[in-house]
N, C-alpha and C positions, 0 to 999 in steps of 0.2 A: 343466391349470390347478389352482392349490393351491386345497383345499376352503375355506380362508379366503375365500379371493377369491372362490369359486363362492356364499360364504354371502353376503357383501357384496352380490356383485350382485343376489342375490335378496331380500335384505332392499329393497335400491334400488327393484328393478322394485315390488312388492310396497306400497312407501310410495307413489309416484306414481299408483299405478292406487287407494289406497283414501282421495285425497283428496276427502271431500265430507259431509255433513252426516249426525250420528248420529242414527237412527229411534229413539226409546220403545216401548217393546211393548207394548200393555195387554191383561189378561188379564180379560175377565167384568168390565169396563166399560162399562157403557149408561149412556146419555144423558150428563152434562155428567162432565166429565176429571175427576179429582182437579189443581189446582195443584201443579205442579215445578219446582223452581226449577230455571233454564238446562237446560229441559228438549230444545228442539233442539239441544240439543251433549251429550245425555246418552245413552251406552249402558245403556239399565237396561227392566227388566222392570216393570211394573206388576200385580200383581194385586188387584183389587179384590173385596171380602169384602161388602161395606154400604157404603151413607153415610159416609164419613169413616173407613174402616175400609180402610186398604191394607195389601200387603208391595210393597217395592220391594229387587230384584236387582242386585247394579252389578256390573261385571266383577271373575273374583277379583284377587287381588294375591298374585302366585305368585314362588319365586324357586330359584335353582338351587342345589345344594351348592354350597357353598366353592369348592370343586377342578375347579368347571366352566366352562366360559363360557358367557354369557348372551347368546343371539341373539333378541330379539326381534322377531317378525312382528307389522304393525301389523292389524287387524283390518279388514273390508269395512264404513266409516262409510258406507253405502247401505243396510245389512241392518239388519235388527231384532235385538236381545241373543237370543241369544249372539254370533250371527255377524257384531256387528262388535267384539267384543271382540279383542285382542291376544293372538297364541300364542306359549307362550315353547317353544326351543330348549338343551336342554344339553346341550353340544357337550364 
């Protein structure tokens, strides 16, 4: 089987097993959240510093040379950032 085709399918299996909702992570947050917007569909990191005082992580935005191809794997929307961020491939 041509590795194209072996990349396809696994990109395939890969999209179907990581359909489901993205966790927030919060880091050294007690008692009430910080507000995020569309925060259940958000892969991101929260760390909390004080009162009204966060850093917030989101997946990088990576991309391949030129002269490559770009196979992207979708990330596990079950795990908490990082792991349900997107892994890319340069093929």
């Amino acid at each position: 089987m041509h590795i194209t085709m072996k990349l396809i399918i696994l990109f395939c299996l890969v999209l179907l097993v990581s359909v489901s909702e993205q966790i927030p992570q919060y880091v050294n947050c007690t008692g009430e959240k910080p507000a995020i917007k569309n925060e259940a569909s958000s892969c991101i990191q929260v760390t909390c510093n004080k009162p009204g005082d966060y850093i917030i992580l989101i997946c990088p935005l990576i991309r391949c040379q030129p002269d490559k191809i770009e196979v992207r794997i979708p990330g596990d929307l079950s795990k908490e950032y990082p792991g349900c961020c997107d892994e890319l491939i340069c093929i």
